[in-house]
N, CA, C and O atoms as a Maestro MAE file, in Angstrom:
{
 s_m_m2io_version
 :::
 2.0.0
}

f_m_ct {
 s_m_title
 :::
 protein
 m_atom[228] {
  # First column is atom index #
  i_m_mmod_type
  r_m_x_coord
  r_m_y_coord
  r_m_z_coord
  i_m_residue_number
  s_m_chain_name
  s_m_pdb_residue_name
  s_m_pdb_atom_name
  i_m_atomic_number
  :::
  1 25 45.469 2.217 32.459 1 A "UNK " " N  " 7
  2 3 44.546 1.099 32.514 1 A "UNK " " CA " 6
  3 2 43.178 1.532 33.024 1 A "UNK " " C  " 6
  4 15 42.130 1.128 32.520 1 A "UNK " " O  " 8
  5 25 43.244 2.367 34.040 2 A "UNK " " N  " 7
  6 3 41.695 3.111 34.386 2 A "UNK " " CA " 6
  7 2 41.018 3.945 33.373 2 A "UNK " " C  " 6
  8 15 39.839 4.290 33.435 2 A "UNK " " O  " 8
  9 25 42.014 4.299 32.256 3 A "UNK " " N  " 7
  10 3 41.127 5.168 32.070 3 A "UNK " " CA " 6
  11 2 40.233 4.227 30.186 3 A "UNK " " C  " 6
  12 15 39.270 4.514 29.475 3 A "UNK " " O  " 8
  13 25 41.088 3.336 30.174 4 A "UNK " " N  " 7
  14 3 40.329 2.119 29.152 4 A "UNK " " CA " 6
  15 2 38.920 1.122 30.034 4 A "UNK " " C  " 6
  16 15 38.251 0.275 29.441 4 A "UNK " " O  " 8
  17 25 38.739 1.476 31.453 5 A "UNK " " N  " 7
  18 3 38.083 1.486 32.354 5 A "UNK " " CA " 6
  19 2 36.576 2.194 32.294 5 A "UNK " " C  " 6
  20 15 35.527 1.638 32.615 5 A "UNK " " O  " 8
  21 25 36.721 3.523 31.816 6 A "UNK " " N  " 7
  22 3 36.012 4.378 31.365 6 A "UNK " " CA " 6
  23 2 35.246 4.511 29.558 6 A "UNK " " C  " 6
  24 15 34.094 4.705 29.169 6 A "UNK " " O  " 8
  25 25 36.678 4.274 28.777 7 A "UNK " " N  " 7
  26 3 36.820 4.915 27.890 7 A "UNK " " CA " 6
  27 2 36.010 3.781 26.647 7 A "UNK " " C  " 6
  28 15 35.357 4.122 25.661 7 A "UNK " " O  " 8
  29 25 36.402 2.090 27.220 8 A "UNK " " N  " 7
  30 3 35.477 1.116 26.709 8 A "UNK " " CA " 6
  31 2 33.762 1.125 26.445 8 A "UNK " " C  " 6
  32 15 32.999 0.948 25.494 8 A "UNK " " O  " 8
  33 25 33.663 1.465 27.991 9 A "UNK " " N  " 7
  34 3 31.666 1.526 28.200 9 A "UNK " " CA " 6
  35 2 31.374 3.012 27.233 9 A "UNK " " C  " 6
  36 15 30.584 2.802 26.312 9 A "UNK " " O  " 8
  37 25 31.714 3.951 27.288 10 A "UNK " " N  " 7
  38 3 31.668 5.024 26.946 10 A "UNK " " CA " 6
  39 2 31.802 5.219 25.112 10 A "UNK " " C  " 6
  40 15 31.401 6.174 24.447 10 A "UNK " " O  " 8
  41 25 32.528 3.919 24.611 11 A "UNK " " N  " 7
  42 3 32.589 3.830 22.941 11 A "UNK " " CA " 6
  43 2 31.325 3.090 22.589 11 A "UNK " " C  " 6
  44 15 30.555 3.174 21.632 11 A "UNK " " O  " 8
  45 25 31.372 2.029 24.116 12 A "UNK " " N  " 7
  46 3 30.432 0.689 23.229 12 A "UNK " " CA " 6
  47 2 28.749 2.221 23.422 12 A "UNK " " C  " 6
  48 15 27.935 2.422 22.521 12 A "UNK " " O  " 8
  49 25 28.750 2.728 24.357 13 A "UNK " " N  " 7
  50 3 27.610 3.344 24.584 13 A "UNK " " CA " 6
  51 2 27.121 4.248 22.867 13 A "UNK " " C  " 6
  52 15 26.090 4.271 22.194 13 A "UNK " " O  " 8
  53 25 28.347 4.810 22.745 14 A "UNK " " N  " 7
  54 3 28.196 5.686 21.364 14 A "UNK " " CA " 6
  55 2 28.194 4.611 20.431 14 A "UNK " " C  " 6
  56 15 27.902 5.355 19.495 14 A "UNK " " O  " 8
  57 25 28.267 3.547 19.916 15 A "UNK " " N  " 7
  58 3 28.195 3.080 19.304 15 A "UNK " " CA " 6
  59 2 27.071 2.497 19.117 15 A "UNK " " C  " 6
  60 15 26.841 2.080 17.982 15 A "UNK " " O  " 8
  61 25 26.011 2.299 20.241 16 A "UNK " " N  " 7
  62 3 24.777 2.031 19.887 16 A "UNK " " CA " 6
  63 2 24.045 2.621 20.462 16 A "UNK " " C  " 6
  64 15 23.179 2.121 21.179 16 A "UNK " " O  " 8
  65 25 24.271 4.166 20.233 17 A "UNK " " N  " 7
  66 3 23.017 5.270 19.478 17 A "UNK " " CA " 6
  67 2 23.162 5.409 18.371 17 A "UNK " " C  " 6
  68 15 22.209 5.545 17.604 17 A "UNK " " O  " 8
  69 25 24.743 5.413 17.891 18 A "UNK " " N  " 7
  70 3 24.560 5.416 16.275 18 A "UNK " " CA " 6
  71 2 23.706 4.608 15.483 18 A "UNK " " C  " 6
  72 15 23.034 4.937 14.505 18 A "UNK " " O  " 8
  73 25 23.870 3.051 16.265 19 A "UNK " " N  " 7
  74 3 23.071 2.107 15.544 19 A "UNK " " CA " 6
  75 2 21.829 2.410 15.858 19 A "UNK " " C  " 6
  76 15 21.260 2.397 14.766 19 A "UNK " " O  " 8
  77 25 21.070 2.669 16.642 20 A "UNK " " N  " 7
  78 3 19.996 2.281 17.062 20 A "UNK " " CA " 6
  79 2 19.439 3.829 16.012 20 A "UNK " " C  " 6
  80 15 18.490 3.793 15.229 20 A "UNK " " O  " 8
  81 25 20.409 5.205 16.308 21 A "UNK " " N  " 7
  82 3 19.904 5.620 15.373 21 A "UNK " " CA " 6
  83 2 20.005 6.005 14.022 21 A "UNK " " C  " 6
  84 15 19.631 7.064 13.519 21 A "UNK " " O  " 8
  85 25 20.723 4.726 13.308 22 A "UNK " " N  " 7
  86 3 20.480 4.396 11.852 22 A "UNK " " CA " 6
  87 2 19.543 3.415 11.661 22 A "UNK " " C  " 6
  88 15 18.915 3.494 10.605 22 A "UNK " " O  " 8
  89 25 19.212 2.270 12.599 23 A "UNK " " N  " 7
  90 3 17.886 1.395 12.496 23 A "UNK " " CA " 6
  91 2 16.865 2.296 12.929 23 A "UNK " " C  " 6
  92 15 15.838 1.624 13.025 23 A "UNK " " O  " 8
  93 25 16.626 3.554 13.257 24 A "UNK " " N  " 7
  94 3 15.223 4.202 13.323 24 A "UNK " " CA " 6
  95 2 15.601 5.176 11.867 24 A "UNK " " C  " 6
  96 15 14.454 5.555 11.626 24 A "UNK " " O  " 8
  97 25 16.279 5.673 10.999 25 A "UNK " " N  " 7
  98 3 16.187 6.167 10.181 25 A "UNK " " CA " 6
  99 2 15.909 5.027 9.140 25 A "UNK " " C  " 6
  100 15 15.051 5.474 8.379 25 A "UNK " " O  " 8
  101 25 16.137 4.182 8.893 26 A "UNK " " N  " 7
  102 3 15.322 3.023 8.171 26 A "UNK " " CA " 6
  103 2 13.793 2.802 8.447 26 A "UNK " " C  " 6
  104 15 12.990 2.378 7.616 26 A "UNK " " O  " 8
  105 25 13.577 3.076 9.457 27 A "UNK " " N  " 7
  106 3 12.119 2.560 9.568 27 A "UNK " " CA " 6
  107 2 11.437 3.893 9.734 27 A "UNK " " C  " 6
  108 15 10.283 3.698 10.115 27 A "UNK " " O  " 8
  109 25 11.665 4.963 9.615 28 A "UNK " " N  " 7
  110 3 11.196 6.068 9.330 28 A "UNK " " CA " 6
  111 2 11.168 6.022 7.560 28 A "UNK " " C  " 6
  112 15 10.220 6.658 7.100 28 A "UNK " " O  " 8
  113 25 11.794 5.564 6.841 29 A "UNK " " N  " 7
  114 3 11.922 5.746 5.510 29 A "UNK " " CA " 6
  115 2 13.054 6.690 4.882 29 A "UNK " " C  " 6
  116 15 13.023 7.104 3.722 29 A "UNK " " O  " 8
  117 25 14.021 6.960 5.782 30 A "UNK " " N  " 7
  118 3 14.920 7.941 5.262 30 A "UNK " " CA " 6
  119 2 15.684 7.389 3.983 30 A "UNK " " C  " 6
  120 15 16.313 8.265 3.388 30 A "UNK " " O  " 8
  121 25 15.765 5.958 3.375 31 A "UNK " " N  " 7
  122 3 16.407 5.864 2.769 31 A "UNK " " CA " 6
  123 2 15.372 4.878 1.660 31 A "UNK " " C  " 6
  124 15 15.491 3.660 1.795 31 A "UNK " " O  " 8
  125 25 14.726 5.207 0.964 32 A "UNK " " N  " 7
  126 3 13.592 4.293 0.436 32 A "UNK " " CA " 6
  127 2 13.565 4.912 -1.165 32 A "UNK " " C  " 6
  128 15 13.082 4.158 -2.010 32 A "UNK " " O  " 8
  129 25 14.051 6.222 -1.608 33 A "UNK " " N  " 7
  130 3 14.268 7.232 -2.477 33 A "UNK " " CA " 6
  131 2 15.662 7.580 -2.594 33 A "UNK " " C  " 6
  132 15 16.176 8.667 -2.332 33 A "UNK " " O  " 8
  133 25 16.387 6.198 -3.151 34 A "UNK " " N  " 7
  134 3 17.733 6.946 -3.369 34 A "UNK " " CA " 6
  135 2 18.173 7.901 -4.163 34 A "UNK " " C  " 6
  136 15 18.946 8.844 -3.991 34 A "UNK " " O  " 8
  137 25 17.151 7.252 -5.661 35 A "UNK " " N  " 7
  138 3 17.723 7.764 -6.959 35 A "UNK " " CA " 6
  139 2 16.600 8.660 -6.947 35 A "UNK " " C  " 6
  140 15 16.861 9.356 -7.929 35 A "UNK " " O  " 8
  141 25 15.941 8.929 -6.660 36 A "UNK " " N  " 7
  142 3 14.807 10.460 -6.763 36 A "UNK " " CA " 6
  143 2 15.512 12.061 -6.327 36 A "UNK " " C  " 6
  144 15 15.184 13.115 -6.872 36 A "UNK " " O  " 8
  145 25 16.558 11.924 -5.204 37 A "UNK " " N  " 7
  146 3 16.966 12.898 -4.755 37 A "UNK " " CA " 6
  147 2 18.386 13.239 -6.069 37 A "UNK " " C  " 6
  148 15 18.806 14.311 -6.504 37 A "UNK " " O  " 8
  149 25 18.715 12.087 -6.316 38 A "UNK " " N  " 7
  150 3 19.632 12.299 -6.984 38 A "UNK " " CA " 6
  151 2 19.271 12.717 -8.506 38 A "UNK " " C  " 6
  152 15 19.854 13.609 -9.123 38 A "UNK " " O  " 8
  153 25 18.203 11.915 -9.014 39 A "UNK " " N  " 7
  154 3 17.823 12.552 -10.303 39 A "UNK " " CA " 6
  155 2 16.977 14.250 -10.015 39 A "UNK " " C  " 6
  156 15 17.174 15.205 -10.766 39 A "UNK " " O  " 8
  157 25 16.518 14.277 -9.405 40 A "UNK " " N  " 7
  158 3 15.889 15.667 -9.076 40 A "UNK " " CA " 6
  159 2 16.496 16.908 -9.018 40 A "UNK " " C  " 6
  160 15 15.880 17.968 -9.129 40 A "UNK " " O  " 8
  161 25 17.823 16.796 -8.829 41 A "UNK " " N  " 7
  162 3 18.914 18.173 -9.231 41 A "UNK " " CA " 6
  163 2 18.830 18.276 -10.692 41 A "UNK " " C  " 6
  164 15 18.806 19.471 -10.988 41 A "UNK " " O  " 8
  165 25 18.768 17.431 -11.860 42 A "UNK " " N  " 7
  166 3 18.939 17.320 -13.151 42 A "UNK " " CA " 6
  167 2 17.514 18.260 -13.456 42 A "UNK " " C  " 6
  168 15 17.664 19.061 -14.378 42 A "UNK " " O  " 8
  169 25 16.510 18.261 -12.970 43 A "UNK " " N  " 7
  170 3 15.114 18.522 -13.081 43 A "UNK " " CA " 6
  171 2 15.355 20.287 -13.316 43 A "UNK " " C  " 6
  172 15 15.974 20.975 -12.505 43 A "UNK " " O  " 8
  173 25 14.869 20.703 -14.303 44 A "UNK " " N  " 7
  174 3 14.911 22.027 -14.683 44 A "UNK " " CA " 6
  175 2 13.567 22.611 -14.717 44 A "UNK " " C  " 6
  176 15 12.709 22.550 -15.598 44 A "UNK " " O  " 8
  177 25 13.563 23.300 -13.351 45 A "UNK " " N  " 7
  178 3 11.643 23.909 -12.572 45 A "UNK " " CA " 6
  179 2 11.572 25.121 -13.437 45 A "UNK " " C  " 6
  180 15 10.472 25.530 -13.808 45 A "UNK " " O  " 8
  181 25 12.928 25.856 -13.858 46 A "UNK " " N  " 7
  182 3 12.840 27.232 -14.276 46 A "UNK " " CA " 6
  183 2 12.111 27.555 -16.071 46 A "UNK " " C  " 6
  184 15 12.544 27.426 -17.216 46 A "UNK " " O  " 8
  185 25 11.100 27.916 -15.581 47 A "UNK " " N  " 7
  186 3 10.616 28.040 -17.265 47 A "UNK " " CA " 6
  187 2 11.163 29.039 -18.081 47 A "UNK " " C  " 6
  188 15 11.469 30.136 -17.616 47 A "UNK " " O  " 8
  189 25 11.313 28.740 -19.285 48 A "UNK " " N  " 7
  190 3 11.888 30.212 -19.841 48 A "UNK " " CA " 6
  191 2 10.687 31.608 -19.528 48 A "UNK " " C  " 6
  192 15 9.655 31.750 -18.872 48 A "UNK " " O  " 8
  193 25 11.579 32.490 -20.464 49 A "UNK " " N  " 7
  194 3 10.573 34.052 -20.331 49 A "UNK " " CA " 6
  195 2 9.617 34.007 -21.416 49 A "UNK " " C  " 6
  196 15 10.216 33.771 -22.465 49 A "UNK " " O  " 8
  197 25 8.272 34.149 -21.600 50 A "UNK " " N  " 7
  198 3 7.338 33.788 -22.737 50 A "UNK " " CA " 6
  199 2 7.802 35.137 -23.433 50 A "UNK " " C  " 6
  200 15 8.110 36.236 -22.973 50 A "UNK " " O  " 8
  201 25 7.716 34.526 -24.979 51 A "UNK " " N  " 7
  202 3 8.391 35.777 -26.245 51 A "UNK " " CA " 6
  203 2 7.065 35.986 -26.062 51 A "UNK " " C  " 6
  204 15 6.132 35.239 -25.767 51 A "UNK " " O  " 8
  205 25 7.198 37.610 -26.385 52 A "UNK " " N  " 7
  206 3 5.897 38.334 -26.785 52 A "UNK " " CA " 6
  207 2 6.108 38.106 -28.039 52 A "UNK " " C  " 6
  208 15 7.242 37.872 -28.457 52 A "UNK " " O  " 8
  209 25 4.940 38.147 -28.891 53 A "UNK " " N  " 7
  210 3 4.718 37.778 -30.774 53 A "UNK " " CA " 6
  211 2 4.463 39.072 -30.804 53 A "UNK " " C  " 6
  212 15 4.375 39.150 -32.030 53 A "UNK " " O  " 8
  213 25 4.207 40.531 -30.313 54 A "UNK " " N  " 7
  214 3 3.616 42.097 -30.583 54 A "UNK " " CA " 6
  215 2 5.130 42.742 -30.700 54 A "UNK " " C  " 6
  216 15 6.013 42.681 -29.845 54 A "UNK " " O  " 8
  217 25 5.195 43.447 -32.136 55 A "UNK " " N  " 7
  218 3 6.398 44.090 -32.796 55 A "UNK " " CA " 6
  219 2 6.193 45.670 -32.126 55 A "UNK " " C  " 6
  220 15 5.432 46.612 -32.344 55 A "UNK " " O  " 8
  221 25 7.703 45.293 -30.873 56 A "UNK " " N  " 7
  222 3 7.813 46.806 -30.316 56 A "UNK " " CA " 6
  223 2 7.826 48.411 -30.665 56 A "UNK " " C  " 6
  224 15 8.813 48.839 -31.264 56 A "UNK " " O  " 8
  225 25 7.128 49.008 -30.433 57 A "UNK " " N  " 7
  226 3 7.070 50.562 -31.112 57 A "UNK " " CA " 6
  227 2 7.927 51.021 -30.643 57 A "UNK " " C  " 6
  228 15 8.218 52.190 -30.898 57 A "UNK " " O  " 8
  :::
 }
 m_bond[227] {
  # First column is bond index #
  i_m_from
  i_m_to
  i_m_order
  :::
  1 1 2 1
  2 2 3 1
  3 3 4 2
  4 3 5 1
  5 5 6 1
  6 6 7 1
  7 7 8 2
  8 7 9 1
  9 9 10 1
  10 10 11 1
  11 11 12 2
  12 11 13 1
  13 13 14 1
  14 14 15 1
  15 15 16 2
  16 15 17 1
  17 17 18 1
  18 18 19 1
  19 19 20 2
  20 19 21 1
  21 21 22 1
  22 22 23 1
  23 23 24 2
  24 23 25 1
  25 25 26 1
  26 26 27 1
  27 27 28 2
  28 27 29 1
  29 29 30 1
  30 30 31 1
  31 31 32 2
  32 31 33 1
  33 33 34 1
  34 34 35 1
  35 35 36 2
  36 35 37 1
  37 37 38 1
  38 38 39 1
  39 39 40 2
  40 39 41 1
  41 41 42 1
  42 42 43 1
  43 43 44 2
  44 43 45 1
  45 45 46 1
  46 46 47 1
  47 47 48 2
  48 47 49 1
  49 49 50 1
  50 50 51 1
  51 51 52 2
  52 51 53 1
  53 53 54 1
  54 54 55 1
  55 55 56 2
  56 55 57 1
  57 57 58 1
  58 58 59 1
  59 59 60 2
  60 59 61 1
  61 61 62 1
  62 62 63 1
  63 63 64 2
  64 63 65 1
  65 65 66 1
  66 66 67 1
  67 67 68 2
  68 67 69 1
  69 69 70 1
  70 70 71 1
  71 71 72 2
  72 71 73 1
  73 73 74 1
  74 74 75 1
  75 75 76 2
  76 75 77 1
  77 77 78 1
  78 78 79 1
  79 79 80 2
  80 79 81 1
  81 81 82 1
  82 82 83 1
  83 83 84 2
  84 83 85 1
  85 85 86 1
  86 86 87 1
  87 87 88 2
  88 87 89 1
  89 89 90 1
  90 90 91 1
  91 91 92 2
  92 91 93 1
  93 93 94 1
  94 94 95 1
  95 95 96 2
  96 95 97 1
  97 97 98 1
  98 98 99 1
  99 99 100 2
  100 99 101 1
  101 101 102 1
  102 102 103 1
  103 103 104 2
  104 103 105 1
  105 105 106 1
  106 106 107 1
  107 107 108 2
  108 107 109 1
  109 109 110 1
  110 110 111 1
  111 111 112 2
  112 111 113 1
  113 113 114 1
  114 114 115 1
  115 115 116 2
  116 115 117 1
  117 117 118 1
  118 118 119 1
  119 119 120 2
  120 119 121 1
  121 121 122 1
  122 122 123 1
  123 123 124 2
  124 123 125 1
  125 125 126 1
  126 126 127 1
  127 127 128 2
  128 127 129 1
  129 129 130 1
  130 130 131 1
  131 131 132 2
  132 131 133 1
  133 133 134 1
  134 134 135 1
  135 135 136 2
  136 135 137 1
  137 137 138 1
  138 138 139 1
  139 139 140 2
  140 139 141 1
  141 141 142 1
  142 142 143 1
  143 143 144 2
  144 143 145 1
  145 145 146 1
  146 146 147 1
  147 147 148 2
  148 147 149 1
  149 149 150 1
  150 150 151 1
  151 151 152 2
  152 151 153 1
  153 153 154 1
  154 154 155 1
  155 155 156 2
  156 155 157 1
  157 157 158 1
  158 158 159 1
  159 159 160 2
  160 159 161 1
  161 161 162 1
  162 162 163 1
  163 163 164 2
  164 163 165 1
  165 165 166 1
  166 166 167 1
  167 167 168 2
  168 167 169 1
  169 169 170 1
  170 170 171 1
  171 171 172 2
  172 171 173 1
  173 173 174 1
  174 174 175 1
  175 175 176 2
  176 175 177 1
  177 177 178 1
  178 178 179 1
  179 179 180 2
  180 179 181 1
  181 181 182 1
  182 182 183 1
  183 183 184 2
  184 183 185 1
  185 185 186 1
  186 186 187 1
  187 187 188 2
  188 187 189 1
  189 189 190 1
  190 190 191 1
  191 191 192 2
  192 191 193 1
  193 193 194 1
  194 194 195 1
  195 195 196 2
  196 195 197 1
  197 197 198 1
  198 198 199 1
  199 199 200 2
  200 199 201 1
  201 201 202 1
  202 202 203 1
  203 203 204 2
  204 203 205 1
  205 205 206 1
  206 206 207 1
  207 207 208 2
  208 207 209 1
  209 209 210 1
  210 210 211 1
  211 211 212 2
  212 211 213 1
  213 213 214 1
  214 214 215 1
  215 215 216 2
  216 215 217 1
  217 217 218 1
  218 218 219 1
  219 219 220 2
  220 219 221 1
  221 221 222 1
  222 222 223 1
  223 223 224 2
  224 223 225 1
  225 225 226 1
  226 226 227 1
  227 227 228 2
  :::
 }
}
């Protein structure tokens, strides 16, 4: 029983830093670009190798 004494204040405590810090990652903007991060893997940066048109000797 003592140690639900402890073990109560100590959940409710972790439980609102989590919240407090998921309501500051909202208002920072962490979540405002869902589908950008997700379409952006599809995004192909790599250009091909330019053909040379000059017939090798």
């Amino acid at each position: 029983m003592t140690g639900l004494v402890l073990l109560i204040p100590i959940a409710l405590f972790c439980g609102l830093v989590g919240l407090a810090a998921f309501f500051w990652s909202m208002k920072s903007g962490q979540y405002d670009d869902m589908d950008g991060a997700a379409l952006r893997i599809l995004i192909d940066d790599d250009a091909p190798a330019a053909v040379s048109k000059e017939p090798h000797a």
